[in-house]
N, C-alpha and C positions, 0 to 999 in steps of 0.2 A: 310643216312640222317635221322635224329628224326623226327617220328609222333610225333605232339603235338594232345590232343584232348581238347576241352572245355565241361566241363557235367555242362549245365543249369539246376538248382534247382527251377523249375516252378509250385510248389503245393501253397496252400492258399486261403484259404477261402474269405479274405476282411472282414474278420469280424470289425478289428479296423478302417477299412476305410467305413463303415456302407454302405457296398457296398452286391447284393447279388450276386455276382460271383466273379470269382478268380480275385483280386487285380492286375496280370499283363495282363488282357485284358481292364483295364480302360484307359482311352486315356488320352494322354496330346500332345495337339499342332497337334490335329489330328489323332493321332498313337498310338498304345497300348504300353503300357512300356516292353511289351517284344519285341515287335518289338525292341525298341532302345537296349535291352539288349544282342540279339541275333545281332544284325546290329553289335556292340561294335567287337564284336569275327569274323563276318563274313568278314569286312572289313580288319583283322589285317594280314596282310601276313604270320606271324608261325604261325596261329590255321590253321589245315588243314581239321579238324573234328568237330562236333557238334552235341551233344546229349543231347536233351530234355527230363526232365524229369517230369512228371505232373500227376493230379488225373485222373481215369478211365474217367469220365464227358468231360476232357477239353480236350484230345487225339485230337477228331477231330477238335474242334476250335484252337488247337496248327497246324494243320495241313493246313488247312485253310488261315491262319494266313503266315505263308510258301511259300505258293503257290502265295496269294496276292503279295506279296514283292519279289517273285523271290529267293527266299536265295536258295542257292547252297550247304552250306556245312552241314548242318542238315542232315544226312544221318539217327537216329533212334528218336522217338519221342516216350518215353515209358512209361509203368505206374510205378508210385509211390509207395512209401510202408504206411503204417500207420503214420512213423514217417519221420522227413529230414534224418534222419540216415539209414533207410529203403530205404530211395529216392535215396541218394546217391546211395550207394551198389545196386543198380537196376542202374543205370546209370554206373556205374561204371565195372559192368559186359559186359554191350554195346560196349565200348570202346576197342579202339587196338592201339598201337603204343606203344611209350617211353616215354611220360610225358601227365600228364594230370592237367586242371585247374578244379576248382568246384566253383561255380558261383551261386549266389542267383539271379534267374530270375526276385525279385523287386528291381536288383540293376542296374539301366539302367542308373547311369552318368557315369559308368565305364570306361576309357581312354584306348587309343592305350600305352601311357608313363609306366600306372599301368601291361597292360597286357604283357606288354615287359619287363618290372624292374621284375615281380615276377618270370617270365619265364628264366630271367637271373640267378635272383637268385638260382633259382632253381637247373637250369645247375649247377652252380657253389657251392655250400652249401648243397645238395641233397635234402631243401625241402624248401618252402616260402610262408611268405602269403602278404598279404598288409595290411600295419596297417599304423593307424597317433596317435600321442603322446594324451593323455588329455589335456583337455586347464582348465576343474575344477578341484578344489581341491578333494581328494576322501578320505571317511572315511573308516573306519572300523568301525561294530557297534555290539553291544552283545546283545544275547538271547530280553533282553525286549525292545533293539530301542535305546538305549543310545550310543553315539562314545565310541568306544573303543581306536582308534588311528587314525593316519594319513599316508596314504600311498603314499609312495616317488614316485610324480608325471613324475618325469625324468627317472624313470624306469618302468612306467605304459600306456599301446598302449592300443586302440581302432583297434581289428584287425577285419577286414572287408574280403571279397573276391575280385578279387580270390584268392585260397589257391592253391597250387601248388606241387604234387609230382612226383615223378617216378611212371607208375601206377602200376605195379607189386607189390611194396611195397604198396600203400596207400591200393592196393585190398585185399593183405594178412593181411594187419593191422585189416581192416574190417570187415573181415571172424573170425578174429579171438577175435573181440569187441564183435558180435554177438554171437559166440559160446561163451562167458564167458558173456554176458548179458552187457556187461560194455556197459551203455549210456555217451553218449556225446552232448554236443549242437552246436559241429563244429567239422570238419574234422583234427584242429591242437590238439584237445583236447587228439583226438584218437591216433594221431603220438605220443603225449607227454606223452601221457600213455605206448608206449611202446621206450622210450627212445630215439627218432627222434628229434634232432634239429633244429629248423625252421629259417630261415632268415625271420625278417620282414622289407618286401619291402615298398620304399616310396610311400605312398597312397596319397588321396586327401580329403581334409572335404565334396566336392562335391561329393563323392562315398557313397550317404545314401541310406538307403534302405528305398523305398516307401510305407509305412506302414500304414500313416496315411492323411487324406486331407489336412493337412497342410505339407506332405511332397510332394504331387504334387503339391502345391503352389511355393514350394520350389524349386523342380523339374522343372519346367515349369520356373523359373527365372534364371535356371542353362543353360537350353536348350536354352532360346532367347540371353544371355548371350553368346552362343555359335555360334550365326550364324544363330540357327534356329527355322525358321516361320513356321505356318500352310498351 
């Protein structure tokens, strides 16, 4: 039978949310947004693992945090590297089994529907993320800010997490971004750097990531929306 594992992507400052500590211990409706993003993974029957990953500072309030809520499958809580790219592959070395998801810990509307469609995908396609289509128009624009063109909106996604691979591959992919310095600013970037086809699984416009105080606004109308009160 496949281990799934989930590696939560828990570093950030809060700087854009003019906050002065990491953006997923800020509450909404009570609860830190990582609680709900951690909860997302812990309640879903395939994650069977969960690994946290976060700055040296927030270790023990991730831990804390855990202990409050009772979570059960958080087996490592570890530190971060300089960059999300560093965070990952520190997370990712944590992990064991045959598929793993990687999850931005400010994305707590995240669904049972998303973490099972990508999961499917995955099985099936060898790698997936979750994405939903643009609903604007998107340019293309040159050197001094003027449009350059118009990019065909029906074949243009907003990919989101989770992203989903075999971990053996995404690890090797990693090891091997890092020995040749290639940065990336997502884990599909790095697959499609070395040739990996990604299924993009059906996402939700409610999968944002909480970045700004208008996205717990946002957040907090998604949650009562949902069922859920303080």
């Amino acid at each position: 039978m496949m281990k799934i594992t989930a590696v939560i992507v828990a570093g950030g400052k809060g700087t854009r949310m003019g906050a002065d500590k990491n953006k997923v211990f800020l509450k909404i409706l009570g609860r830190e947004v990582l609680y709900y993003t951690i909860s997302a993974f812990e309640k879903n029957d395939k994650i069977d693992d969960i690994i946290v990953v976060t700055g040296k500072n927030d270790i023990e309030e991730c831990q804390i945090l855990v202990d409050k809520y009772d979570i059960k499958k958080v087996s490592y809580i570890t530190e971060g590297g300089a960059t999300r790219q560093e965070s990952v592959m520190n997370g990712l070395k944590k992990a064991e089994g045959d598929i793993v998801l990687i999850h931005d810990g400010a994305r707590a509307l995240v669904t049972d529907d998303e973490i099972n469609n990508s999961v499917a995908d995955c099985i099936k396609f060898g790698a997936a993320a979750v994405g939903v289509k643009c609903k604007d128009t998107l340019k293309s624009a040159d050197s001094d800010g003027f449009i350059a063109g118009t990019v065909d909106r029906e074949k243009t996604f907003m990919i989101q997490t989770p992203q989903v691979f075999y971990l053996d591959k995404i690890l090797d992919m990693h090891q091997k971004a890092l020995d040749e310095n290639f940065v990336a600013t997502d884990d599909c970037m790095i697959a499609e750097h070395y040739g990996v086809k990604i299924k993009i699984s059906d996402g939700s416009y409610d999968n944002i990531k909480l970045t700004t105080p208008e996205d717990m606004i946002i957040g907090e109308r998604i949650l009562r929306k949902r069922g859920i009160t303080e």
